[in-house]
N, C-alpha and C positions, 0 to 999 in steps of 0.2 A: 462261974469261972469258964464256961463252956461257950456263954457269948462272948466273951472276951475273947479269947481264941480265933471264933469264926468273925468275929469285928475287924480283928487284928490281922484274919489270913485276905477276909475281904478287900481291905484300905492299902492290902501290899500289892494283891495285883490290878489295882487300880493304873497305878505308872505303868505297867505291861499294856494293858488295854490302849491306851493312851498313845504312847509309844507306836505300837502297831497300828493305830487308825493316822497318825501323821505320816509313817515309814510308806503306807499304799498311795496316799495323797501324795509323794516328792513323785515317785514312780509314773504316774502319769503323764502320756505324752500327747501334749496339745498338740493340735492339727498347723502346719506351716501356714502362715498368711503372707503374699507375696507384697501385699499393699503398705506393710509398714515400714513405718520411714528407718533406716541402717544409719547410723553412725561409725566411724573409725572405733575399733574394739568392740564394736559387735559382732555378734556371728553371724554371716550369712544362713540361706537354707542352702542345705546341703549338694543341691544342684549345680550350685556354685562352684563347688570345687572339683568337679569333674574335668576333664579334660578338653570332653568336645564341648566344651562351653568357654574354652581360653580364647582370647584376641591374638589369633598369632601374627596378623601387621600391626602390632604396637607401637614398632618405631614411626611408621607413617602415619599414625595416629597421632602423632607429638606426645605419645606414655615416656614416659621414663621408664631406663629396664625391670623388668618384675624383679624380685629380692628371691632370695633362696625359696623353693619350698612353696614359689605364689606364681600366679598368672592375673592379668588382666581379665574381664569380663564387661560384658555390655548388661549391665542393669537398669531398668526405668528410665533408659535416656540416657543414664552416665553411666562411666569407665570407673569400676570399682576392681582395685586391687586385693584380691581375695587369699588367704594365707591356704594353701591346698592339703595342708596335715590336719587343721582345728578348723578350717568355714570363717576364720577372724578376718574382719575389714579392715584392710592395712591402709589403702589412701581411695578419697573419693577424688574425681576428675569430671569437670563438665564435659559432654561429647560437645563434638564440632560439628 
């Protein structure tokens, strides 16, 4: 009766164990790569959305106005419209 018990306390904290080695795995934060290619609904790196990194002659740039809450930037050659509360890629733009 006594290994039933410790069978039975073993096999319960199994899912804890478990649990806990996936919960440190989400927690990890990979290193930013600037090389990878951004689509519309990605999120930029975080550099992005800083301030001294906005396009403030957008008009002469032929941008359309930024939207609430974004600013233009010069990314990899192109004018990417960055969302400034979440890093999200609201519109890409070829530069001129």
């Amino acid at each position: 009766m006594k290994l039933h018990y410790l069978l039975f306390a073993a096999l319960t904290c199994l899912p804890l164990a478990a649990t806990a080695a996936s919960s440190s795995e989400e927690s990890i934060t990979a290193p930013e790569t600037h090389n990878r290619e951004l689509k519309v609904g990605d999120k930029a790196p975080d550099q992005y959305k800083r301030d001294d990194q906005a396009i403030k002659d957008w008009k002469a740039k032929g941008l359309p106005a930024p939207e609430k809450e974004s600013h233009w930037v010069n990314m990899g050659g192109r004018y990417v419209l960055v969302q400034i509360t979440n890093g999200v890629v609201l519109a890409i733009q070829p530069s001129h």
